[in-house]
VMD Tcl script that draws the C-alpha trace (Angstrom):
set ca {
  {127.76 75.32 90.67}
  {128.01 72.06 92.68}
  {130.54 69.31 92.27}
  {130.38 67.37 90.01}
  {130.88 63.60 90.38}
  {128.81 60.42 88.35}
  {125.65 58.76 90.10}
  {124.73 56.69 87.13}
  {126.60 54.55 84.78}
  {125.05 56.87 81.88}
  {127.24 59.73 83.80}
  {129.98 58.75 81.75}
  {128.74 56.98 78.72}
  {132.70 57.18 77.26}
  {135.52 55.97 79.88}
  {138.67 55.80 77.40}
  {141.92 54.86 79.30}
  {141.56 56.99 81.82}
  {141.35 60.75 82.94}
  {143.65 63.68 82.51}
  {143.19 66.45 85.66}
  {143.11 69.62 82.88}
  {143.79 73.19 84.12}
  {141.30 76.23 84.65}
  {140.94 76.86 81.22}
  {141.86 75.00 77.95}
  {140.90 74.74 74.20}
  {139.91 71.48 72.33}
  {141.22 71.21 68.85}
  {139.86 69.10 65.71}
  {143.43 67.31 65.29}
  {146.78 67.08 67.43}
  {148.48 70.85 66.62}
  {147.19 74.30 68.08}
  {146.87 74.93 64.65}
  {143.59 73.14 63.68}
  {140.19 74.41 64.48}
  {138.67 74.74 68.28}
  {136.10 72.80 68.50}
  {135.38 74.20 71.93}
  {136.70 76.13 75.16}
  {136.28 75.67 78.90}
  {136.91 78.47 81.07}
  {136.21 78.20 84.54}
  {137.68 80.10 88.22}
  {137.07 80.05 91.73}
  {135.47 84.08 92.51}
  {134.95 84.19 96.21}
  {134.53 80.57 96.91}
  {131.94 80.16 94.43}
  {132.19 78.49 90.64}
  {131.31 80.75 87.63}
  {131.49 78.81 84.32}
  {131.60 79.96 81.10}
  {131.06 77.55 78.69}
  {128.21 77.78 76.27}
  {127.71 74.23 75.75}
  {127.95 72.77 78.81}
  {131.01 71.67 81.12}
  {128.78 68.67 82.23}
  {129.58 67.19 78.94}
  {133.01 67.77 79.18}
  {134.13 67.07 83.01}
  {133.24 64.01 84.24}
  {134.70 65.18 87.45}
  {134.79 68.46 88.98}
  {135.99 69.12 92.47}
  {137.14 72.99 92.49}
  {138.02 73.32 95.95}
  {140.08 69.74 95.26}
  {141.38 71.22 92.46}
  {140.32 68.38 90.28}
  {138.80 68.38 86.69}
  {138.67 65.47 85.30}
  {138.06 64.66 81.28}
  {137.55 60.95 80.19}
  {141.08 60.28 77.63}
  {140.46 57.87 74.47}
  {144.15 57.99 73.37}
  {147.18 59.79 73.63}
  {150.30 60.53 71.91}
  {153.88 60.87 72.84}
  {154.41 64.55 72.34}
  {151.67 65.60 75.05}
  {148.50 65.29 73.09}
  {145.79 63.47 74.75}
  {142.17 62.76 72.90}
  {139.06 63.46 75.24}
  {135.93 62.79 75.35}
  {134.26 66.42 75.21}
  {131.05 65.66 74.95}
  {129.85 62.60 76.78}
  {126.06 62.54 74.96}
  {127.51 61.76 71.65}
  {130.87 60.39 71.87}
  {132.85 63.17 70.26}
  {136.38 63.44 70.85}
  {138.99 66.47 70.29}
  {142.51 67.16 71.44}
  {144.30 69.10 74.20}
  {147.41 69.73 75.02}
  {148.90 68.74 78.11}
  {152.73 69.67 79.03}
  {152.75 67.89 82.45}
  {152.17 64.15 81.39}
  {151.92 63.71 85.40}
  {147.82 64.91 85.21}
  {147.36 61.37 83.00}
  {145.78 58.97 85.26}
  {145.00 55.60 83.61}
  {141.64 53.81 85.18}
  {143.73 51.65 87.56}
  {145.86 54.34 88.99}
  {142.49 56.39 89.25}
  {141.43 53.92 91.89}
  {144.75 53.45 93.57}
  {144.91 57.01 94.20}
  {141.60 58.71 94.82}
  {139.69 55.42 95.37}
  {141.96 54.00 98.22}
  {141.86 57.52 100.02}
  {138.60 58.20 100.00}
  {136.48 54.87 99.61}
  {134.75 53.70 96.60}
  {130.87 53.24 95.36}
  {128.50 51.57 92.96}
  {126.54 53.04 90.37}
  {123.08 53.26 91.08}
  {122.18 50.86 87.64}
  {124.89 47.74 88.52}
  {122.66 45.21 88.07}
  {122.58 42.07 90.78}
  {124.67 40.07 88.80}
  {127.61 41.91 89.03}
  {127.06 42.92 92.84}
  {128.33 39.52 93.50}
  {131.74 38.78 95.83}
  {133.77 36.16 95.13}
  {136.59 34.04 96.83}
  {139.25 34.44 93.64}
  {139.17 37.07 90.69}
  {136.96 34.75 88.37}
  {133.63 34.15 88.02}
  {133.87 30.50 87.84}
  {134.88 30.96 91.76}
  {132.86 30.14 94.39}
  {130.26 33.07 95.02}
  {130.94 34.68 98.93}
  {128.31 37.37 99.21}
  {125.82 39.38 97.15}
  {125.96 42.98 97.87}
  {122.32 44.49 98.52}
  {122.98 48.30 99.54}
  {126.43 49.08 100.43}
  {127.15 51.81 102.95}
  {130.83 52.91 101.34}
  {133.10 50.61 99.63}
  {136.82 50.06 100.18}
  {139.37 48.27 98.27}
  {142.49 46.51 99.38}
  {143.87 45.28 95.64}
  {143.40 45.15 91.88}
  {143.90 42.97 89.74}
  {143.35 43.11 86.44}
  {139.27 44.39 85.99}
  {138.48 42.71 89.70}
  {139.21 44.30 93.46}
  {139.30 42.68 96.48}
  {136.47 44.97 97.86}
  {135.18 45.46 101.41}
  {131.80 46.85 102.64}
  {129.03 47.44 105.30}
  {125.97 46.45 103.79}
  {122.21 46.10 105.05}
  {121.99 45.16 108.31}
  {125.32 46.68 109.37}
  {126.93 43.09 107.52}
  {130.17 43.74 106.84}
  {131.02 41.50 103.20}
  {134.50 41.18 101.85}
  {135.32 39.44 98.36}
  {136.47 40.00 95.01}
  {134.16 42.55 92.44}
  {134.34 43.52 89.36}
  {134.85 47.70 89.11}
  {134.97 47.46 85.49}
  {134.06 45.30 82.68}
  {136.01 43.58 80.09}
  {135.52 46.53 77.93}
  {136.31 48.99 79.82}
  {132.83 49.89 80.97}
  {132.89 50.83 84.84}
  {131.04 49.94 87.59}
  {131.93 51.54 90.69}
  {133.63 55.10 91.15}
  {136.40 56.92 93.48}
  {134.43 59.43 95.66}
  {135.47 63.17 95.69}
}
mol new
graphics top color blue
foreach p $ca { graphics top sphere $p radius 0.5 }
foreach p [lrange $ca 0 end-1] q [lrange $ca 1 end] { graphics top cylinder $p $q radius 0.2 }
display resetview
């Protein structure tokens, strides 16, 4: 099995407050306590450099992002709690959320520190549906500023800040044009726009 990373917005119809990197196998439970029903298990390894999942209702609608050989598997978090609890996501088509536990509080990422991370190191991109509107680059963080650029077809994205939903964004676009303004990579409710590559 492939990698797998978003292309479309619909990829991940549920973006919470971020992502939680989960281990090679883990149970999602109805409530907060290993107790409670399990509403569903992913079990996945590495066998001789190739993926073999088993997961009888998909790990597409669990992992939003999965990277073996990165060692990344990413689940979209709605809400977490202090003991090491986090609510996912688990299946993207509907919306339906369980819990996992996770000891190591360091595999939280929230959205921003998703981008800091993997988006500064390896470049940034749009999803295929932004509309033109929002392809725009401005000279400030608001879009009562004056508009720089509109982005056609960008050939990799990089960022150089964020602040608050906007990014000071540079690209190549048609034409070999290189554009550099402020974008937003997410809207005001939390909806995103662009995504780290993998």
């Amino acid at each position: 099995m492939a990698d797998i990373v978003p292309v479309y917005t619909t990829s991940i119809a549920h973006y919470g407050i971020g992502v939680l990197n989960m281990p090679d196998s883990f149970s999602i439970y109805e409530e907060p306590y290993e107790t409670s029903r399990i509403l569903k298990t992913v079990n996945y390894e590495l066998v001789q450099n190739s993926n073999i999942i088993v997961d009888s209702m998909g790990i597409e609608d669990t992992l939003i992002v999965y990277a073996p050989m990165k060692k990344i598997a990413l689940v979209a978090v709605d809400s977490n709690t202090e003991n090491g609890w986090f609510e996912i996501f688990y299946d993207q088509k509907s919306g339906a959320t369980g819990w996992v536990r996770q000891n190591d509080l360091s595999n939280f990422k929230p959205w921003k520190d998703v981008f800091n991370s993997w988006g500064k190191a390896n470049g940034i991109y749009m999803f295929r549906d932004v509309t033109d509107e929002k392809k725009r680059m401005y000279s400030s963080d608001d879009t009562a500023s004056q508009i720089l650029e509109q982005v056609i077809k960008p050939n990799g994205m990089n960022f150089t800040v964020i602040r608050g939903n906007w990014m000071l964004a540079r690209t190549v676009d048609v034409g070999k044009t290189n554009k550099i303004g402020w974008m937003r990579w997410r809207e005001d409710d939390g909806t995103l726009l662009m995504f780290p590559r993998f």
